[in-house]
SERO-4910 file (N, C-alpha, C, O; in steps of 0.05 Angstrom, whole numbers):
BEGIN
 pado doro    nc1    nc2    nc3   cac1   cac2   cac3    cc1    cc2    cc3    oc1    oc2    oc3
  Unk    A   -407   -244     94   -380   -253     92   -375   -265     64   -395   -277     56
  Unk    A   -355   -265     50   -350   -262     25   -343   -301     31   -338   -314     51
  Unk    A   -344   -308     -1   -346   -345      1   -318   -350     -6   -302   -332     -5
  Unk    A   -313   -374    -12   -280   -382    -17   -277   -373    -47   -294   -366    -64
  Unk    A   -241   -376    -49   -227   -373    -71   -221   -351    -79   -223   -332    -64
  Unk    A   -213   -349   -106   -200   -321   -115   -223   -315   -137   -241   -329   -146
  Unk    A   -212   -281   -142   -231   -271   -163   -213   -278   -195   -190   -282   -202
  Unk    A   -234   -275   -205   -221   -283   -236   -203   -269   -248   -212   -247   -256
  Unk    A   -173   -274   -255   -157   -259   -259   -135   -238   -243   -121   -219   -250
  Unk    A   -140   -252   -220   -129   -241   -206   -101   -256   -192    -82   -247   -179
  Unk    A   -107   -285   -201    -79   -303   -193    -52   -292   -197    -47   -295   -221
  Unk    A    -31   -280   -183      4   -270   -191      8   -298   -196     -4   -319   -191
  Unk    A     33   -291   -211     43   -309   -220     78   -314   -205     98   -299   -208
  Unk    A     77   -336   -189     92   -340   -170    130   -347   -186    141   -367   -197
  Unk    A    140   -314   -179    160   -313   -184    186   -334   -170    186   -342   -147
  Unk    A    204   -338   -188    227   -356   -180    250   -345   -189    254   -334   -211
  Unk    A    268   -349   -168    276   -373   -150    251   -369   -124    229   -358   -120
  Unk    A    275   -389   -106    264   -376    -73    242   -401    -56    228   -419    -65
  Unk    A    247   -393    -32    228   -413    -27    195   -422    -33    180   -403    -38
  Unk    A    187   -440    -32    162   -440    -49    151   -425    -33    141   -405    -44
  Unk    A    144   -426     11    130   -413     23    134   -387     27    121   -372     41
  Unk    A    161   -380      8    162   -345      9    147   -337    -13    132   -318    -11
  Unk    A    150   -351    -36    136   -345    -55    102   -348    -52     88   -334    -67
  Unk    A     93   -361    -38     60   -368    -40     46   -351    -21     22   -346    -20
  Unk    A     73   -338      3     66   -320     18     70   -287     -1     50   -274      1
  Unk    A     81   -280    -10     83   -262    -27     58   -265    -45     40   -249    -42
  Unk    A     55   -283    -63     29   -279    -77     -3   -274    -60    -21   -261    -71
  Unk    A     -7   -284    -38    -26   -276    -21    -21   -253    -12    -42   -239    -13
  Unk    A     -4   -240     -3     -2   -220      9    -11   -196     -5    -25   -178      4
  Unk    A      1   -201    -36     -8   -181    -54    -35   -179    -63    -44   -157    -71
  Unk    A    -50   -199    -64    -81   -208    -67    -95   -191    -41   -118   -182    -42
  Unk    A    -80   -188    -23    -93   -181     10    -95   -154      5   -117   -143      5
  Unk    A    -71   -141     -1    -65   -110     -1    -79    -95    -24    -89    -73    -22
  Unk    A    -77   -114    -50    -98   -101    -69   -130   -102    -66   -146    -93    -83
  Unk    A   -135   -115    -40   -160   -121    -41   -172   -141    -70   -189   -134    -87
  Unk    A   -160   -158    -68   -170   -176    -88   -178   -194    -76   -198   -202    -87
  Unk    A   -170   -211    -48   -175   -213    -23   -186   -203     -8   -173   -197     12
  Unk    A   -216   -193     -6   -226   -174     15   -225   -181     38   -228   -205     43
  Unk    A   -222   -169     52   -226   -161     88   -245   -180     95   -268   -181     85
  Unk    A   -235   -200    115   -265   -222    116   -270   -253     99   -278   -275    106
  Unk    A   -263   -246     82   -261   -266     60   -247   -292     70   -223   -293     76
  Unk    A   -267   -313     72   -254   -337     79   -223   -346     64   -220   -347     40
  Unk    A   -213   -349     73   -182   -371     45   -187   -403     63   -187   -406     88
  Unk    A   -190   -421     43   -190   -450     39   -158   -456     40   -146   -436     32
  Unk    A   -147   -469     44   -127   -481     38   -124   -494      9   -106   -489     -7
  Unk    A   -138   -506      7   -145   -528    -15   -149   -514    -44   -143   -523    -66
  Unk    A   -158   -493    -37   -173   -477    -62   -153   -457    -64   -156   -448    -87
  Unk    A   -135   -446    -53   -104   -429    -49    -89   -440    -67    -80   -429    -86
  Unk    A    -85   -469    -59    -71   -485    -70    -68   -490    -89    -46   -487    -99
  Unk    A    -95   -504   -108   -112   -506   -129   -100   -487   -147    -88   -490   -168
  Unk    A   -107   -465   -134   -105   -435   -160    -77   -429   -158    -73   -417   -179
  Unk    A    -56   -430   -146    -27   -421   -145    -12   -445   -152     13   -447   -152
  Unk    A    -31   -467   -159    -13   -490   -172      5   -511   -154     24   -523   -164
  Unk    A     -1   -513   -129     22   -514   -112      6   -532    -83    -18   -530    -77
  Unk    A     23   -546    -71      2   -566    -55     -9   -542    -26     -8   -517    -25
  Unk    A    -17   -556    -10    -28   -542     13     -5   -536     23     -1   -512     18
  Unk    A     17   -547     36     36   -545     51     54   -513     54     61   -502     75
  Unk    A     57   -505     32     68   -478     31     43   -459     40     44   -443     59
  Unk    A     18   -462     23     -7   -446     33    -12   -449     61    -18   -429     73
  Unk    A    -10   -473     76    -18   -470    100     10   -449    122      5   -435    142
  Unk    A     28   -450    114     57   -445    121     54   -412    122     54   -397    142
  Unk    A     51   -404     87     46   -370     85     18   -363     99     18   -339    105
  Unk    A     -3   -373    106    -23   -370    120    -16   -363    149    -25   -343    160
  Unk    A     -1   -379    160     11   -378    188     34   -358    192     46   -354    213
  Unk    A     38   -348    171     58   -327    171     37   -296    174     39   -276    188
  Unk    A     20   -301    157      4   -282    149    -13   -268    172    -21   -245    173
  Unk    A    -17   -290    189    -33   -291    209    -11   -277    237    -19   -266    257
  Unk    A      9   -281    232     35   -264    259     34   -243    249     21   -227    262
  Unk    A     40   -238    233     45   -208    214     12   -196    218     11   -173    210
  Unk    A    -12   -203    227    -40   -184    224    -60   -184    197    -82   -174    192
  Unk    A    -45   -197    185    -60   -203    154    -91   -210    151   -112   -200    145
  Unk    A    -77   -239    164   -103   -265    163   -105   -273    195    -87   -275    211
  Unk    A   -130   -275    198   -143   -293    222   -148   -313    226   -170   -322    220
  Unk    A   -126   -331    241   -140   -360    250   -154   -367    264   -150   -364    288
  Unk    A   -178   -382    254   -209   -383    279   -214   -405    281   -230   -416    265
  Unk    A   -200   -422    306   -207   -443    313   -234   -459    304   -255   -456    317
  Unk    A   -234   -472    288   -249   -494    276   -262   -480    256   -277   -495    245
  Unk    A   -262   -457    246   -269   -435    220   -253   -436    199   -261   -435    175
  Unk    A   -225   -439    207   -206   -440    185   -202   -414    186   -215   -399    201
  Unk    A   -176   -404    164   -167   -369    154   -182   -351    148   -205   -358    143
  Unk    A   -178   -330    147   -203   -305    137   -181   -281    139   -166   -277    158
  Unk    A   -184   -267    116   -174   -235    118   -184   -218    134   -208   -212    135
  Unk    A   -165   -208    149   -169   -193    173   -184   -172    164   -185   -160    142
  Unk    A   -201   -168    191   -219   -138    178   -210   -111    196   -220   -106    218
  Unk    A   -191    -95    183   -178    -75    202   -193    -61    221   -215    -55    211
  Unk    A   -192    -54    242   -212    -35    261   -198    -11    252   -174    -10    245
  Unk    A   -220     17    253   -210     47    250   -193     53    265   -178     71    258
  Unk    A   -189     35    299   -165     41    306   -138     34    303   -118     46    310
  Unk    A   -143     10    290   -111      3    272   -105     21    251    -82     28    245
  Unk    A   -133     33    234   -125     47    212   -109     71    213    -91     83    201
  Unk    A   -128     74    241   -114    103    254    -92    115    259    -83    137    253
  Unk    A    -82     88    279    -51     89    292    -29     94    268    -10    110    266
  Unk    A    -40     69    247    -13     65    223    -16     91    206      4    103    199
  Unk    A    -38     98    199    -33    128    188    -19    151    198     -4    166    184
  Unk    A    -26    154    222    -12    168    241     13    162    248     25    176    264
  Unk    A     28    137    237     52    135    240     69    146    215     88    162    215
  Unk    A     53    128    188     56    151    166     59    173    165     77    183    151
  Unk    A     43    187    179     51    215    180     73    232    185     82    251    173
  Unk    A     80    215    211    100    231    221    133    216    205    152    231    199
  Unk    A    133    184    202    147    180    173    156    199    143    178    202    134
  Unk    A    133    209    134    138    208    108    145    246    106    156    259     89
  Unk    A    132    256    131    141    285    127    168    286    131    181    302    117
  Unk    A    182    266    150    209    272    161    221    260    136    246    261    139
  Unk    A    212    243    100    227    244     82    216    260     68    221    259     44
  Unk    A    207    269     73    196    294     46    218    321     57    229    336     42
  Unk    A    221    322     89    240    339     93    262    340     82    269    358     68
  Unk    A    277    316     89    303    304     78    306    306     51    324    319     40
  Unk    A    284    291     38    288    297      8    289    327     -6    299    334    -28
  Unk    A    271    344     19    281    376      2    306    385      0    317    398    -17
  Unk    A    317    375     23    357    383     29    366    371      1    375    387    -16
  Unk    A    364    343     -3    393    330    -20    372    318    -56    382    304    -73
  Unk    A    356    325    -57    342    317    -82    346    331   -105    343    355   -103
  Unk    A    355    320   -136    372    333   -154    355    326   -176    340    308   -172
  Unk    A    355    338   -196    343    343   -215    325    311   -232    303    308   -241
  Unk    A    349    296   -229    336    263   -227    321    255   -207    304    237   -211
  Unk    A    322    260   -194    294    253   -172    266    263   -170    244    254   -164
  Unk    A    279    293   -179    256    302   -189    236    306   -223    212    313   -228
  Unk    A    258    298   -238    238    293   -257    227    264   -254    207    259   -267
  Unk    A    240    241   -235    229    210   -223    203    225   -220    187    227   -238
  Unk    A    201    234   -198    174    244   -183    154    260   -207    132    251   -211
  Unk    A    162    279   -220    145    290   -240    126    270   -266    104    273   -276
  Unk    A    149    250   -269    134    226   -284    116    204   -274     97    194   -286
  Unk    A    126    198   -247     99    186   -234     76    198   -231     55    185   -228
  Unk    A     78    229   -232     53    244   -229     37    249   -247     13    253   -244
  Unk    A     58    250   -279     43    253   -296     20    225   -307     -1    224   -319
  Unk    A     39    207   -295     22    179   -299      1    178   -285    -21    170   -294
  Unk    A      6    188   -256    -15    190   -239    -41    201   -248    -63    191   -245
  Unk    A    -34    221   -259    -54    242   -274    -66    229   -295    -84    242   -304
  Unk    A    -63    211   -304    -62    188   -341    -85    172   -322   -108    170   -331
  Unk    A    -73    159   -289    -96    144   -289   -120    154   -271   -140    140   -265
  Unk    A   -116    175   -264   -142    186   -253   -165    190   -273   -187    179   -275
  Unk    A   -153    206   -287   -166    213   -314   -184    192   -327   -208    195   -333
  Unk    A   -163    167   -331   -171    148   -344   -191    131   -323   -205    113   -333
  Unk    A   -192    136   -294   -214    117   -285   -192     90   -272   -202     72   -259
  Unk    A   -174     91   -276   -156     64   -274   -151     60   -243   -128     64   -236
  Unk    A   -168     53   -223   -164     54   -185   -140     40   -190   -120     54   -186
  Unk    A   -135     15   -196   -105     -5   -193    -82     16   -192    -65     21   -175
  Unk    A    -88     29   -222    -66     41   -235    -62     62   -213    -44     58   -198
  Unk    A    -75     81   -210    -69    102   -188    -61     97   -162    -49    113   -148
  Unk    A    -68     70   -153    -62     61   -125    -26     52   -127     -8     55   -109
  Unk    A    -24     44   -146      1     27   -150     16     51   -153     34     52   -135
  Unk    A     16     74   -172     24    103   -173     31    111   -146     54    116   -138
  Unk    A      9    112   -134      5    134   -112     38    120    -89     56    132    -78
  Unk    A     32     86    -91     58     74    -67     78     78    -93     84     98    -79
  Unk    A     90     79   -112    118     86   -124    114    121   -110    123    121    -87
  Unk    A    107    138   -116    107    168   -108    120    173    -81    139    188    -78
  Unk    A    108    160    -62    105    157    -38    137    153    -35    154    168    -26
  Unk    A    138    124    -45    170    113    -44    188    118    -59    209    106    -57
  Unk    A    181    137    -77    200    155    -87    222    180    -72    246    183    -75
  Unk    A    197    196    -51    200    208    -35    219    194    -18    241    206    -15
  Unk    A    218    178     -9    231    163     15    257    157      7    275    154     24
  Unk    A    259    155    -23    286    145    -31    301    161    -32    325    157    -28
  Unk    A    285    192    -39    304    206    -42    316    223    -15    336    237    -15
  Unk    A    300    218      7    314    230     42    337    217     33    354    232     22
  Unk    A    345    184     34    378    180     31    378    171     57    400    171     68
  Unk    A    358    163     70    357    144    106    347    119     95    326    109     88
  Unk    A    367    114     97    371     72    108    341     71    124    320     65    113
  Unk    A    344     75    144    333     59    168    309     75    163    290     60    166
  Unk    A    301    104    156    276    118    148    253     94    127    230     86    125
  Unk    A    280     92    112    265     78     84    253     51     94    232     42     86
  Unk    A    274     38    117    261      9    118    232      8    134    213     -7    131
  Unk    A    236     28    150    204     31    166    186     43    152    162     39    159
  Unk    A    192     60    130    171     59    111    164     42    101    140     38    103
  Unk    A    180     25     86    170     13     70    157    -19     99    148    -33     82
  Unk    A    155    -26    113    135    -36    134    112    -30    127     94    -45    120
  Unk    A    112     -3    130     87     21    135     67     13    105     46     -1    101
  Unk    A     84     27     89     68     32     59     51      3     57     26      6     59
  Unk    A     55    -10     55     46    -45     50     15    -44     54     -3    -50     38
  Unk    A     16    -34     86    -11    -32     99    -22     -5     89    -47     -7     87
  Unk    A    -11     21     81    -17     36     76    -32     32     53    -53     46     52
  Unk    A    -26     14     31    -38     17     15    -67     -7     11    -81    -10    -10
  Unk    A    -68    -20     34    -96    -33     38   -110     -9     47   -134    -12     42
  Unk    A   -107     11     55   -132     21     79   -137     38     51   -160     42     44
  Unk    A   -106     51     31   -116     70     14   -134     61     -6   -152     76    -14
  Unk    A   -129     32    -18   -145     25    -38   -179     38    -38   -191     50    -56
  Unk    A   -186     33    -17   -222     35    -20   -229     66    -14   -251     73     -8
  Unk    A   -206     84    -17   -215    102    -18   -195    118    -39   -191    141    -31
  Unk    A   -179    109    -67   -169    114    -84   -180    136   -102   -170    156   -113
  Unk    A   -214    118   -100   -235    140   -129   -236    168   -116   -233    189   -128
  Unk    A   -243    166    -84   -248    190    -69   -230    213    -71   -235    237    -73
  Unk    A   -201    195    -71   -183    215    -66   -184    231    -97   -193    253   -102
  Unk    A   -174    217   -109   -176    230   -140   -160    244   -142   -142    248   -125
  Unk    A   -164    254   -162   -150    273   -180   -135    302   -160   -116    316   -168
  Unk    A   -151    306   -131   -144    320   -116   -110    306   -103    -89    319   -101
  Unk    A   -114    279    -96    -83    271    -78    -64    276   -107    -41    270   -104
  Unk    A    -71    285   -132    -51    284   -147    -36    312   -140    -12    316   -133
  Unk    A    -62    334   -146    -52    365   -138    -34    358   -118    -10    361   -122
  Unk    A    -43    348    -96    -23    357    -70     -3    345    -80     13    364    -82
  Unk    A     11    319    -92     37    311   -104     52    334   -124     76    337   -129
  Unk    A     40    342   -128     46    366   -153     66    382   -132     91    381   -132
  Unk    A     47    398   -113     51    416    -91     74    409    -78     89    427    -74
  Unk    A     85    378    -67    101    375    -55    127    375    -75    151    377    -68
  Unk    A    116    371    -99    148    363   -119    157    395   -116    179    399   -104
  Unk    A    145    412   -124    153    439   -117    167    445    -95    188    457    -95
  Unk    A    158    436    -76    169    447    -41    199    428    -48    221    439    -46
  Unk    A    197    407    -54    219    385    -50    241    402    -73    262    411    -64
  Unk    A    236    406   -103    248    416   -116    265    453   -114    284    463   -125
  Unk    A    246    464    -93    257    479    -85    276    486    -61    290    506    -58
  Unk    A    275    465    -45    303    449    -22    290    474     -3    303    494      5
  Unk    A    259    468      3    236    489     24    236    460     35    229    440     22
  Unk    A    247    461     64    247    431     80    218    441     87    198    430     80
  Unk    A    220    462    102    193    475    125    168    459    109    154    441    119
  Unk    A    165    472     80    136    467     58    139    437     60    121    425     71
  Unk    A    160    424     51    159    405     40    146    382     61    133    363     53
  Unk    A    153    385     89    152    376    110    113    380    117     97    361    117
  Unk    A    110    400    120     77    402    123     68    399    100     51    383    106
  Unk    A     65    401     73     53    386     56     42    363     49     22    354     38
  Unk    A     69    355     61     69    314     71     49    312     85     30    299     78
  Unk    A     52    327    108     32    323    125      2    317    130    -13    300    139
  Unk    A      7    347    115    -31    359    102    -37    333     90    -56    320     98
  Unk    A    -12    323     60    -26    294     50    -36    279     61    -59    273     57
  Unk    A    -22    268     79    -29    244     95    -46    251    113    -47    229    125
  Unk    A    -58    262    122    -74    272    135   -102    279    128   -122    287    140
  Unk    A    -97    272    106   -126    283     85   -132    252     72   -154    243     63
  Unk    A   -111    241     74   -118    209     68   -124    199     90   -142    183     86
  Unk    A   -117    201    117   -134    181    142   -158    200    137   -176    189    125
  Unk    A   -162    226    144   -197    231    142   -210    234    126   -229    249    130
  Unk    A   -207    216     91   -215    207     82   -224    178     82   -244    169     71
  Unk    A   -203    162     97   -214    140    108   -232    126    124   -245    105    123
  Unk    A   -226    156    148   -246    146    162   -272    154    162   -287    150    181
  Unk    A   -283    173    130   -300    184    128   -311    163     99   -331    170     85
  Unk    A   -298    142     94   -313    131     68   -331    120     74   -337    104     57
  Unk    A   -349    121     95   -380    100     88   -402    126     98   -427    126    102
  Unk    A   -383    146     99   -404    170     96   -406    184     71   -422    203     68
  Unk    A   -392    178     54   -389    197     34   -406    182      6   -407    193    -16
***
């Protein structure tokens, strides 16, 4: 089990306005999802605090938030710890993804215009910049704009808000398997800008699919590989 505090360099820098415990909850959260925070990893209060500049009170507050939402674990007389996902949580939420992001990759083949699609062609090319380059952050952070690119362009309200729920977690389970995916989850983005750019709902719709689908059984194949 991993010891207290943060890794070096990794402190956000707690944006304003807003409440302090939205803000101290936001900066952990993002520490959680990038795995800068690993899975397990004790959090101190004290030492939260310490490093975000800010007394316990908001930390203990975004902790307890963290902890309703599935984040963090509270263990009676242990103190907090980053949740360690089971394959069957990974499972379910991927599999909800799935059936999510094909039904905007559909949408987006109907109504997506030449601005959306050169949006999407430039994330890819970046995407491509940081595979290349070795950059896991950079490609992970890529990979959720791409994703939510797609989503923006279906043009569903209520599609977009349950994605974006989804993606958050999506992109903890994707992080540790980012290098794996490689340069391959870029091809398939390639593949779908096509289907999407060609207003092919049918392609665009199972391509999604295939993606996401190739990212849970990559997941649940990373300590074999």
């Amino acid at each position: 089990m991993s010891s207290t505090g943060l890794p070096q360099g990794a402190v956000p820098k707690l944006e304003r306005p807003g409440p302090l415990r939205d803000r101290v909850y936001e900066a952990l959260l993002e520490l959680i999802t990038t795995r800068a925070l690993r899975p397990g990893r004790h959090l101190v209060e004290s030492d939260l605090a310490a490093r975000l500049g800010v007394s316990r009170q908001p930390v203990r507050e975004a902790l307890q938030r963290l902890n309703t939402e599935g984040w963090v674990d509270l263990r009676p007389a242990q103190g907090a710890f980053v949740h360690e996902p089971t394959e069957e949580e990974a499972d379910q939420l991927l599999t909800v993804r799935t059936l999510l992001e094909a039904e905007a990759a559909r949408l987006a083949a109907t109504r997506a215009n030449g601005a959306g699609i050169e949006a999407l062609e430039e994330i890819l090319a970046q995407g491509l910049r940081a595979v290349a380059g070795d950059d896991v952050d950079a490609a992970v952070a890529l990979n959720a704009r791409f994703h939510a690119k797609v989503v923006d362009l279906a043009g569903n309200a209520v599609l977009a808000e349950l994605a974006a729920q989804v993606e958050r977690r999506v992109r903890w389970y994707y992080t540790p398997i980012a290098r794996q995916r490689g340069h391959r989850s870029w091809v398939e983005h390639r593949a779908l800008i096509a289907a999407i750019a060609g207003h092919d709902e049918r392609s665009a719709a199972r391509l999604m699919r295939e993606h996401t689908e190739h990212t849970r059984r990559s997941y649940h194949a990373r300590d074999e590989s």
